[in-house]
C-alpha positions in Angstrom: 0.0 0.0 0.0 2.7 2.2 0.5 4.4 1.6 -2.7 1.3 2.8 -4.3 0.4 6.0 -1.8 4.0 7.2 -3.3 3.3 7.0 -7.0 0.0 8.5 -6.2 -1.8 5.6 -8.1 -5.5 5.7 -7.4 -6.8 2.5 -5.4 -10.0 0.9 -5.6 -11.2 -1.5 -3.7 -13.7 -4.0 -5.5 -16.3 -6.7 -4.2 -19.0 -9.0 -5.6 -21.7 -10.0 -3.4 -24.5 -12.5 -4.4 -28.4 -13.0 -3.2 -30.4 -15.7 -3.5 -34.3 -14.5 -5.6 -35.9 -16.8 -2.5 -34.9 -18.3 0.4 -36.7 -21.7 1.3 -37.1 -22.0 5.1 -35.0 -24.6 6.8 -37.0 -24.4 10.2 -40.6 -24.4 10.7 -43.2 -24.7 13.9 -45.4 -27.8 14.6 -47.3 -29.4 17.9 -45.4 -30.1 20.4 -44.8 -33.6 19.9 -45.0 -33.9 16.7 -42.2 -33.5 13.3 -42.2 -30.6 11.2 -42.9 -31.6 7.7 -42.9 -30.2 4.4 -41.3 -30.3 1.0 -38.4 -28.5 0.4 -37.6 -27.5 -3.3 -33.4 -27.4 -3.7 -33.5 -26.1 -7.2 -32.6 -22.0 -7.1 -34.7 -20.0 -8.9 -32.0 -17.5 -9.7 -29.4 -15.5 -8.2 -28.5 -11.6 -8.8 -24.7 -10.3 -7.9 -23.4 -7.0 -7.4 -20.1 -5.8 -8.1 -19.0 -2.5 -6.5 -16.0 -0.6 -6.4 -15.4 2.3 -3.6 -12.5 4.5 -3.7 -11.3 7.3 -1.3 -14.6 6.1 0.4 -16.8 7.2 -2.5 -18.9 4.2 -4.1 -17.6 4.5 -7.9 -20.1 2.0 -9.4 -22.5 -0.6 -8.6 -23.4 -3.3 -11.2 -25.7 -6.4 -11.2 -25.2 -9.8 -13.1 -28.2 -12.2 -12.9 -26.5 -15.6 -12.3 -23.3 -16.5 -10.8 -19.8 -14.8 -11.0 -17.3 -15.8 -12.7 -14.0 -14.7 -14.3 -15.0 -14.1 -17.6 -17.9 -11.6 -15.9 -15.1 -10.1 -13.6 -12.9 -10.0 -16.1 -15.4 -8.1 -19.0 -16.3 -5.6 -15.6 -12.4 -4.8 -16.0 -12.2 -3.8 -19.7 -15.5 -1.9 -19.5 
């Protein structure tokens, strides 16, 4: 960090964050006495993922993907 403090290069700080379009319950209520049953559907119905970059503690940009991150998404954020 300091190397770049002296050439006065401009860092950004970058992160991706992802969230789930529905969350199925893992825990539910039932007599007392008695299981708690249900069906629980495993397939995701989609996910949306932000990538944002802050510098000098100003948010720079904020941009959403639908479906999962990877490099070749981080990768075309970097040569936007």
């Amino acid at each position: 960090m300091a190397s770049y403090k002296t050439t006065k290069k401009t860092i950004v700080y970058i992160d991706e964050s992802g969230f789930a379009n529905d969350m199925p319950r893992s825990y539910g209520y039932s007599p007392i006495g008695k299981k708690c049953l249900d069906k629980r559907n495993w397939h995701e119905k989609g996910r949306i993922n932000a990538i944002g970059a802050i510098t000098d503690f100003n948010l720079v940009t904020v941009t959403l993907f639908t479906g999962s991150i990877n490099s070749q998404v981080f990768l075309f954020m970097d040569n936007r």
